[in-house]
C-alpha positions in Angstrom: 70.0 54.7 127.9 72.5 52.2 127.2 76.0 53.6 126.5 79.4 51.9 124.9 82.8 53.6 125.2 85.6 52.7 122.6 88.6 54.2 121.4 91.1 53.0 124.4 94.3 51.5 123.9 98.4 51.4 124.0 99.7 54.6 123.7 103.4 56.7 125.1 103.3 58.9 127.6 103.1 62.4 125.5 101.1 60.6 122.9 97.4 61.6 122.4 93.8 59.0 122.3 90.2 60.4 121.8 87.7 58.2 123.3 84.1 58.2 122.1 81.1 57.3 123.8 77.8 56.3 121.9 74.5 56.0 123.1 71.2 53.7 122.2 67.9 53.4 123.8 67.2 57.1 123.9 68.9 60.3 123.4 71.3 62.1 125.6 70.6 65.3 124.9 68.6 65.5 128.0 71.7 64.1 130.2 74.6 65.5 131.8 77.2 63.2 130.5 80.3 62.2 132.2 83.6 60.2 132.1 85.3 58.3 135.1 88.6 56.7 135.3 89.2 53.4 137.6 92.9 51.9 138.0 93.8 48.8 139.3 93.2 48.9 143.6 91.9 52.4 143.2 88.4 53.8 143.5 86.3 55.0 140.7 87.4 58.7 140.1 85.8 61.5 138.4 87.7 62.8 135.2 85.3 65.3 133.1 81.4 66.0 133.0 79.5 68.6 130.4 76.0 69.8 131.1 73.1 68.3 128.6 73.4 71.6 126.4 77.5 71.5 126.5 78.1 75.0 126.9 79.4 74.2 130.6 81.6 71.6 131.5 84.4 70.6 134.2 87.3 68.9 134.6 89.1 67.2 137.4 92.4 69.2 138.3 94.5 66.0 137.6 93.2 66.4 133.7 92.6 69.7 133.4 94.7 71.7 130.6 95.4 68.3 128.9 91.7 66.3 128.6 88.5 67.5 127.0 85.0 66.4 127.0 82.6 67.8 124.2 79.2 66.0 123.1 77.5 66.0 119.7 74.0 65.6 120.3 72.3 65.1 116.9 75.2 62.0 117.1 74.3 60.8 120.4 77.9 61.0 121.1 80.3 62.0 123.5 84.1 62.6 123.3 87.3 62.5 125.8 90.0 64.2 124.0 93.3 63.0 126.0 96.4 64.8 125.5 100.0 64.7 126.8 99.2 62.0 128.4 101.1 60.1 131.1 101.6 56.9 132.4 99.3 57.6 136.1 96.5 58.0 133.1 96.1 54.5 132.9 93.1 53.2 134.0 89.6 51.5 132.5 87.6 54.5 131.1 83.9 54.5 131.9 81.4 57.2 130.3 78.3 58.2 132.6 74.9 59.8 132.1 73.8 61.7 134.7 70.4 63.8 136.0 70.0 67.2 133.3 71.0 69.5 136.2 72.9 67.6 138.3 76.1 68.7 139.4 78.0 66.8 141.4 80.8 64.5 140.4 80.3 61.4 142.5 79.3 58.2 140.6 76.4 58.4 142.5 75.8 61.2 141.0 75.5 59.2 137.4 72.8 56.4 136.8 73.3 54.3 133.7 77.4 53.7 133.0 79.0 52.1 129.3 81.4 48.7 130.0 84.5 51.1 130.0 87.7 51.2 127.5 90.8 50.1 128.9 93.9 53.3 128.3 97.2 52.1 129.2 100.2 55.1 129.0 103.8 53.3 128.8 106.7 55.2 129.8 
Protein backbone atom coordinates (compact mmCIF):
# COMPACT_ATOMS: atom_id res chain seq x y z
CA UNK A 1 0.00 0.00 0.00
CA UNK A 2 1.49 3.17 -0.93
CA UNK A 3 0.46 6.13 1.26
CA UNK A 4 0.79 10.13 0.80
CA UNK A 5 0.27 12.49 3.71
CA UNK A 6 -0.62 16.29 2.91
CA UNK A 7 -2.25 18.97 4.58
CA UNK A 8 1.05 20.31 6.67
CA UNK A 9 2.08 23.79 6.83
CA UNK A 10 2.76 27.35 8.78
CA UNK A 11 0.47 27.76 11.33
CA UNK A 12 0.46 29.87 15.35
CA UNK A 13 0.73 28.19 18.11
CA UNK A 14 -3.18 27.90 19.26
CA UNK A 15 -4.09 27.66 15.62
CA UNK A 16 -5.54 24.36 14.31
CA UNK A 17 -4.22 21.96 10.78
CA UNK A 18 -5.98 18.56 9.77
CA UNK A 19 -3.68 16.37 7.99
CA UNK A 20 -5.01 13.67 5.63
CA UNK A 21 -3.45 10.65 4.58
CA UNK A 22 -4.59 8.71 1.29
CA UNK A 23 -3.85 5.47 0.29
CA UNK A 24 -3.28 3.53 -3.34
CA UNK A 25 -2.30 0.06 -4.18
CA UNK A 26 -4.82 -1.61 -1.96
CA UNK A 27 -7.26 -0.74 0.76
CA UNK A 28 -6.56 -0.03 4.31
CA UNK A 29 -9.35 -1.21 5.76
CA UNK A 30 -7.49 -4.25 6.80
CA UNK A 31 -4.51 -2.03 8.48
CA UNK A 32 -4.06 -0.44 11.69
CA UNK A 33 -3.11 2.94 10.56
CA UNK A 34 -0.81 5.32 12.36
CA UNK A 35 0.80 8.79 12.46
CA UNK A 36 4.48 9.61 13.66
CA UNK A 37 6.13 12.81 14.18
CA UNK A 38 10.04 13.35 13.58
CA UNK A 39 11.83 16.85 14.57
CA UNK A 40 14.95 17.96 13.58
CA UNK A 41 17.97 15.70 15.81
CA UNK A 42 15.12 13.75 17.33
CA UNK A 43 13.94 10.23 16.85
CA UNK A 44 10.89 9.18 15.06
CA UNK A 45 8.08 9.35 17.78
CA UNK A 46 4.66 7.83 17.94
CA UNK A 47 1.74 10.42 17.95
CA UNK A 48 -1.69 8.53 17.29
CA UNK A 49 -2.69 4.94 15.91
CA UNK A 50 -6.56 3.57 15.28
CA UNK A 51 -7.36 -0.10 14.84
CA UNK A 52 -8.45 -1.30 11.10
CA UNK A 53 -12.27 -1.03 12.25
CA UNK A 54 -11.65 2.56 14.07
CA UNK A 55 -13.70 2.00 16.93
CA UNK A 56 -10.31 1.87 19.12
CA UNK A 57 -7.66 4.22 18.91
CA UNK A 58 -4.66 5.82 21.05
CA UNK A 59 -2.92 8.67 21.50
CA UNK A 60 0.45 9.65 22.78
CA UNK A 61 0.14 11.59 26.16
CA UNK A 62 2.02 14.56 24.59
CA UNK A 63 -1.21 14.88 22.06
CA UNK A 64 -3.71 13.64 23.84
CA UNK A 65 -6.84 16.00 24.56
CA UNK A 66 -5.66 18.19 21.62
CA UNK A 67 -4.93 15.65 18.34
CA UNK A 68 -7.29 13.09 16.80
CA UNK A 69 -6.95 10.35 14.42
CA UNK A 70 -10.14 8.98 12.68
CA UNK A 71 -10.08 6.90 9.24
CA UNK A 72 -12.81 6.71 6.51
CA UNK A 73 -12.51 3.51 4.94
CA UNK A 74 -14.78 3.57 1.88
CA UNK A 75 -12.19 6.82 1.25
CA UNK A 76 -9.12 5.09 1.93
CA UNK A 77 -8.29 7.87 4.11
CA UNK A 78 -6.94 8.81 7.24
CA UNK A 79 -7.10 12.03 9.36
CA UNK A 80 -4.88 13.89 12.13
CA UNK A 81 -7.00 16.51 13.48
CA UNK A 82 -4.38 18.97 15.38
CA UNK A 83 -5.68 21.34 17.75
CA UNK A 84 -4.17 24.04 20.11
CA UNK A 85 -1.29 23.47 18.80
CA UNK A 86 2.14 24.58 19.98
CA UNK A 87 5.37 25.30 18.78
CA UNK A 88 7.27 21.70 20.29
CA UNK A 89 4.57 20.31 17.53
CA UNK A 90 6.73 20.93 14.84
CA UNK A 91 8.08 18.23 13.16
CA UNK A 92 7.73 16.21 9.58
CA UNK A 93 4.45 14.24 9.87
CA UNK A 94 4.56 10.63 8.62
CA UNK A 95 1.35 8.34 8.35
CA UNK A 96 1.91 4.43 8.94
CA UNK A 97 0.10 1.24 8.09
CA UNK A 98 0.51 -1.33 10.43
CA UNK A 99 -0.36 -5.33 10.97
CA UNK A 100 -4.67 -5.54 11.60
CA UNK A 101 -4.05 -6.47 15.28
CA UNK A 102 -0.97 -5.08 16.04
CA UNK A 103 -0.65 -2.95 18.93
CA UNK A 104 2.36 -1.60 19.63
CA UNK A 105 3.49 1.84 18.82
CA UNK A 106 7.11 1.45 17.69
CA UNK A 107 7.85 2.23 13.94
CA UNK A 108 8.70 -1.15 13.80
CA UNK A 109 5.66 -1.89 14.60
CA UNK A 110 4.44 -0.21 11.05
CA UNK A 111 5.54 -1.60 7.56
CA UNK A 112 4.83 0.73 4.57
CA UNK A 113 5.22 4.65 5.70
CA UNK A 114 3.88 7.98 3.23
CA UNK A 115 6.92 10.70 2.49
CA UNK A 116 5.66 12.87 5.51
CA UNK A 117 4.12 16.61 5.59
CA UNK A 118 6.23 19.05 7.12
CA UNK A 119 4.00 21.16 10.34
CA UNK A 120 5.83 24.02 11.66
CA UNK A 121 3.99 25.94 14.89
CA UNK A 122 5.42 29.63 15.26
CA UNK A 123 5.21 31.29 18.41
Amino acid sequence: VQLQAFGGGLVQAGGSLRLSCAASGRTISSYRMGWFRQAPGKEREFVAAIQWSGDSTFHADSVKGRFTISRDNAKNTVYLQMNSLKREDTAVYYCAAGYKYSLGTNPSDFFSWGQGTQVTVSS
